[in-house]
N, C-alpha and C positions, 0 to 999 in steps of 0.2 A: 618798342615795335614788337609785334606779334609775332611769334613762327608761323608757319603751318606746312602740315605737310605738304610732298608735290603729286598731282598727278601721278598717281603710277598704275603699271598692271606688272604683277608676279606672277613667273612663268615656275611650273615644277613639271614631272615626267607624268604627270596624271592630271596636273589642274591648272587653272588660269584665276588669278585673284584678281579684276577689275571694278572700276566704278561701279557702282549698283544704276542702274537706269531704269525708266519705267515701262520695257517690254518683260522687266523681272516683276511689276507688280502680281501679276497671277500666281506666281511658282511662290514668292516670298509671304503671299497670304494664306496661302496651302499651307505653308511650310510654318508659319508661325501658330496655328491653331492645332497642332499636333500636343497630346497631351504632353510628352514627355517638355517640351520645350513652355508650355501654358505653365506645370510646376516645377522649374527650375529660373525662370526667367517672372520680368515686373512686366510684359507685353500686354495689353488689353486684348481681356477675352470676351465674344468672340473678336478675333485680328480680322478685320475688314479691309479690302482692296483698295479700302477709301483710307483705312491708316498706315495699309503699303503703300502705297503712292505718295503720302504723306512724310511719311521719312525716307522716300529717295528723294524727293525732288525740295523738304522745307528744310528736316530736322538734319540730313548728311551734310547736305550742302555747309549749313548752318555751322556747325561743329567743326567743320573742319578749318572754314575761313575764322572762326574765330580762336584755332591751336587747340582746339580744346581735345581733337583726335580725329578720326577714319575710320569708316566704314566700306569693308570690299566685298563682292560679291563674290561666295568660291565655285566656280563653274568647271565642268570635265573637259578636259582639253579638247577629247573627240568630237563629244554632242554635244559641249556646249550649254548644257543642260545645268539650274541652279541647284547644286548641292551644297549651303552653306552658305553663313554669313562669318566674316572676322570683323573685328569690332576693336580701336584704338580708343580707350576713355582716359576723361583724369591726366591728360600728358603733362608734363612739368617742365618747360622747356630748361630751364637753368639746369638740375641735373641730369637733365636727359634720361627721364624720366616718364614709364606710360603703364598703363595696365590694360590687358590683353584679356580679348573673352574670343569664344567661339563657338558658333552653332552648326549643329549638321540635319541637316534635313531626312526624317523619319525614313525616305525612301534609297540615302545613301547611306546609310548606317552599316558599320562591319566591314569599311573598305579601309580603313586608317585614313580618311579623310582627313579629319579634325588635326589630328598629329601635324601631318603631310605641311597641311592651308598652316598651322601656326609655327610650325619650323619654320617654313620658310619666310611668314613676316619674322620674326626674329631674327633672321639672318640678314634682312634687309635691313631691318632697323639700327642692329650693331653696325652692318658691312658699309651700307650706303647713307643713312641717316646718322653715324655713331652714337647712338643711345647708347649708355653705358647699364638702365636698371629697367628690365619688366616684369610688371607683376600680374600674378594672376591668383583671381576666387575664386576659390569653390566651395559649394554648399557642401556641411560633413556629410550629407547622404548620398552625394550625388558622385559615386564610386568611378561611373564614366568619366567625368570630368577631370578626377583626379588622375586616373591612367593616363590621360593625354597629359595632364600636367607633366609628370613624370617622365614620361616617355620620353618629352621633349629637351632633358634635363634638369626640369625645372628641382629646385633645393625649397623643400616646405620650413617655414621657420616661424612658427606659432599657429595658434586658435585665433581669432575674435569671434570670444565668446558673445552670444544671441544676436549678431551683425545679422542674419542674415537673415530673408525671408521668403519663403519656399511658400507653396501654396500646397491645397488637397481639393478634391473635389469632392462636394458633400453628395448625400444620398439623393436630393434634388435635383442634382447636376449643375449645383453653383459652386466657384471656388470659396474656398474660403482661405486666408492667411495663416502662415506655421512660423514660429521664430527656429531658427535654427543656429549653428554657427558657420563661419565661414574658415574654412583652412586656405594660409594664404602661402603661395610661392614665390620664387622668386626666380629669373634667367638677368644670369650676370654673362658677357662677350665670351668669358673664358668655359663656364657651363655649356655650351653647343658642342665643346668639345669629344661632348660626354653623349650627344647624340647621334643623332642619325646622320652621319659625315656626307657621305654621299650627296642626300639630299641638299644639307648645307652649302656646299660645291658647287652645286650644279642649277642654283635658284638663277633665275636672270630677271633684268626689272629694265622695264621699260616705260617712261612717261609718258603722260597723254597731254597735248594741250592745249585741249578743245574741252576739257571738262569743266565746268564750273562748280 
């Protein structure tokens, strides 16, 4: 029998992590054609409204029902507004086991977003799902990436060497592919420790279920 996760939405002092739905198509195709997210990320360039809509309503669904992971949309508590995606891949239900990515949207950049939205799935994951292992990549260049890793607690514990593939974009204005490696981390239950407590504390999660 399959896992999958449940319906939920995470609550923190700044954000709300729910379904991804298709009144976010507009904001998630803005948001996926930003350069910094076209070279760090495998999204087709240009990300069309027609392939947001396309993985809220085929590719989410999809993955999730079949345990493979979860996809939530990080919006501002206030306005509501899409800053960010978090992303559940790769899950392993036997060890309770996933790896953890995150995007922030070009126009919420420099608020500890990214940290904020992935603390607090981690803390869900440990607290209410008991995952015991997540992990997370990042391109060696991609320094942002690795802050948040870190921030979060996360403990890095090797290279994989040329794993990874970063894009550039040529003097034409087309990308072209860069091998890179990936630095991998890793958030064990007792790691949050070492974080941002507060936040951990004070997550709350609430199911939906009416989601499909």
């Amino acid at each position: 029998m399959t896992s999958t996760f449940p319906n939920v939405s995470i609550s923190t002092e700044r954000l709300v992590l729910r379904p991804l739905d298709e009144d976010d198509v507009p904001a998630l195709a803005e948001m996926m054609n930003d350069e910094q997210i076209a070279a760090w990320t495998d999204v087709p360039q240009p990300f069309t409204e027609e392939s947001a809509r396309h993985w809220i309503t085929a590719y989410t669904p999809a993955e999730r029902t079949a345990g493979r992971g979860l996809d939530l949309a990080v919006t501002e508590f206030l306005t509501q507004r899409l800053v960010g995606v978090v992303q559940l891949t790769k899950t392993d239900w036997h060890i309770r086991s996933t790896e953890l990515s995150y995007i922030i949207a070009p126009w919420a950049r420099g608020e500890g977003y990214a940290s904020e939205a992935a603390l607090a799935t981690a803390q869900w994951l440990f607290g209410d799902q008991k995952f015991e292992r997540i992990e997370i990549r990042t391109a060696a260049d991609n320094t942002a990436s690795q802050q948040v890793a870190q921030k979060i607690g996360g403990i890095s514990e090797g290279v994989l060497r040329n794993a990874c593939i970063a894009h550039v974009r040529a003097e034409d204005g087309t990308w072209t592919d860069m091998r890179t490696d990936f630095i991998v981390w890793s958030l064990l239950p007792e790691d949050l420790e070492g974080a941002d407590g507060e936040l951990a504390e004070t997550g709350e999660f609430t199911s939906y279920s009416d989601w499909n």
